[in-house]
N, C-alpha and C positions, 0 to 999 in steps of 0.2 A: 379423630377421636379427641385430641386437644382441643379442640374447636368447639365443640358438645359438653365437654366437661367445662370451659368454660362459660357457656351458654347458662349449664344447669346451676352454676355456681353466683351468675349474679340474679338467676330466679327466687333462686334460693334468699341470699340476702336481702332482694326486694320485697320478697313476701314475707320475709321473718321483722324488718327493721321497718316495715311501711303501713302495713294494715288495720294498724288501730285508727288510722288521721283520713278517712275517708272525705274526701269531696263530693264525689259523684257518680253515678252511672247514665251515660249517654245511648243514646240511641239515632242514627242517620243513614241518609241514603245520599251518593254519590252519581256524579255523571261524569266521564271524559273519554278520552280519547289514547288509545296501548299502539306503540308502534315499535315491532319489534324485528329483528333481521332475522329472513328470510320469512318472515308473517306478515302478510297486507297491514296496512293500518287499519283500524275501523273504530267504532264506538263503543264502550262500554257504559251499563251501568250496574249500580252495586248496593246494598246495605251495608251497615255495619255497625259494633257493638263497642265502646269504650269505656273502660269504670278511669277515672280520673283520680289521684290521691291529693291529699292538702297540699304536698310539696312539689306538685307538680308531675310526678310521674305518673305513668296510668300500660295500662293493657287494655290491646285489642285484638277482637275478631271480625273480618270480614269476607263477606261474597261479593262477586261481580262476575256479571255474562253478557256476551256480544257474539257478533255470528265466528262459530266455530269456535267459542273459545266461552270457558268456565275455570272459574277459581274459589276455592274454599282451602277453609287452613288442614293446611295436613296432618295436626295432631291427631285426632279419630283414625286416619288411616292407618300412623305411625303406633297408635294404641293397639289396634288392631293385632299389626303385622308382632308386634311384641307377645302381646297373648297371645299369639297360635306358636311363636316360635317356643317361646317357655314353657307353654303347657306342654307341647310334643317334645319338649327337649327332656321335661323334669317330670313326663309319665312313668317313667320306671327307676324313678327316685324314688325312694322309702322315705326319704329324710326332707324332702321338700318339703314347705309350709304349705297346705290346702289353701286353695282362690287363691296363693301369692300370685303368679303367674296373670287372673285377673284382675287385684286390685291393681298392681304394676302398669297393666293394660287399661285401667280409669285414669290414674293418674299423667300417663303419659297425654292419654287421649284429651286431658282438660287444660291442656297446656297453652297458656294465649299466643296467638299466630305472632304477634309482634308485640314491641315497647315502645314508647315514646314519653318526651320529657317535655312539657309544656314551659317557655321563658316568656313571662310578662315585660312585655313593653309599656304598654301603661294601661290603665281600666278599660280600653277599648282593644287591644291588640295583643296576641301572643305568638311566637314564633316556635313552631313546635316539631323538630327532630323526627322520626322514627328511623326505626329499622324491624322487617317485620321478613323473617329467616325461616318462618313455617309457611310455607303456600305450598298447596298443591293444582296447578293448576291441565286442563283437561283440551287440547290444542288441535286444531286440525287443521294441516294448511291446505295449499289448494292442487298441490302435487299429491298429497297422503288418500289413500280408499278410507283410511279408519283413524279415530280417536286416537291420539296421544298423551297417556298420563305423565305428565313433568312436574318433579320436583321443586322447586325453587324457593325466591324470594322477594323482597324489594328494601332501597331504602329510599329515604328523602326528606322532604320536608312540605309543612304546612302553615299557613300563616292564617290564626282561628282572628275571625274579626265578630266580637260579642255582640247580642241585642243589649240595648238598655235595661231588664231585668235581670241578665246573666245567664239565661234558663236556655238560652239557644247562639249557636256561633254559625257563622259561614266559615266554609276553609278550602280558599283554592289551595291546590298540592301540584309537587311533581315528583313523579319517582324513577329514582335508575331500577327495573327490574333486571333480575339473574335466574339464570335457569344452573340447574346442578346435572341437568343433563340433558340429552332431548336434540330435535331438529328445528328449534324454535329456537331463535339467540336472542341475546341481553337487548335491552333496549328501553327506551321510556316511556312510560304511563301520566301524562295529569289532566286536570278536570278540576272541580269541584263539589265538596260536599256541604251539606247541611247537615248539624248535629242538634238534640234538645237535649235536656236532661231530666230526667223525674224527679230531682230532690225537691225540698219546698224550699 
């Protein structure tokens, strides 16, 4: 629960102290390679969505699928799993606030999968942090008849290397991912991706 309150507390401050100095909004798709204990390795690939701020920090969302294995961020489902429990908790509340229960369930639901912080090296190079604490990812190993929903996460790093215009980066990555539960263990993901941006 510490862990959650802290989480909401530096969202909070990044979206309150940061929003006005927009940079950008990206858009990419990935390729690499998930090798995780007691999971084959195999290939994935992925899209994915970044808004970037002037100072460097930014939010994302991302997919990626390979055989037997899917990931999207688990906000929506955690949105989800909130409105039903609230609405059913605070039905036979008088005193509840009406749609609290599902605006609480939007807002949780729009919550970006990870953060990361972009450090310029020079006009051509950036070395850029994440840590990305919402995944939910969808597993199937080769022992299992059925689909496994797992929780988890990843962090790492990326090293974005710019076009000459700015308007587009490469960025090989590697990430330690974490499962918060599951019969699929921790292990590493990297690859690379391509990102553009729409701004002018």
């Amino acid at each position: 629960m510490k862990t959650i309150k802290c989480l909401f507390g530096l969202l909070v401050f990044f979206f309150l102290s940061q929003n006005t100095k927009a940079q950008g909004a990206y858009f990419g798709a990935n390729f690499g390679l998930i090798e995780l204990e007691q999971f084959k390795s195999r290939p994935i690939v992925g899209l994915g969505f970044q808004y970037e701020f002037k100072n460097g920090f930014g939010i994302e969302y991302n997919i990626q699928a390979g055989s037997n294995y899917f990931q999207i961020p688990s906000s929506p489902s955690l949105g989800f799993s909130t409105y039903e429990s609230f609405s059913s908790a605070k039905a036979s509340d008088e005193s509840s606030i009406p749609g609290g229960a599902f605006i609480l369930g939007i807002l949780i639901g729009v919550l970006p999968e990870g953060i990361f912080y972009s450090i310029r090296v020079n006009e051509t190079f950036d070395i850029s942090p994440h840590i990305n604490p919402l995944q939910q990812n969808f597993i199937k190993n080769d022992y299992q008849d059925r689909t496994e929903s797992i929780y988890g996460g990843s962090a790492g790093v990326r090293l974005y290397i710019y076009s000459q215009n700015n308007k587009s980066r490469l960025a090989p990555f590697v990430d330690y991912k974490f499962q918060y539960q599951g019969n699929a263990g921790n292990g590493l993901v990297y690859g690379i991706s391509w990102f553009s941006t729409i701004r002018k």
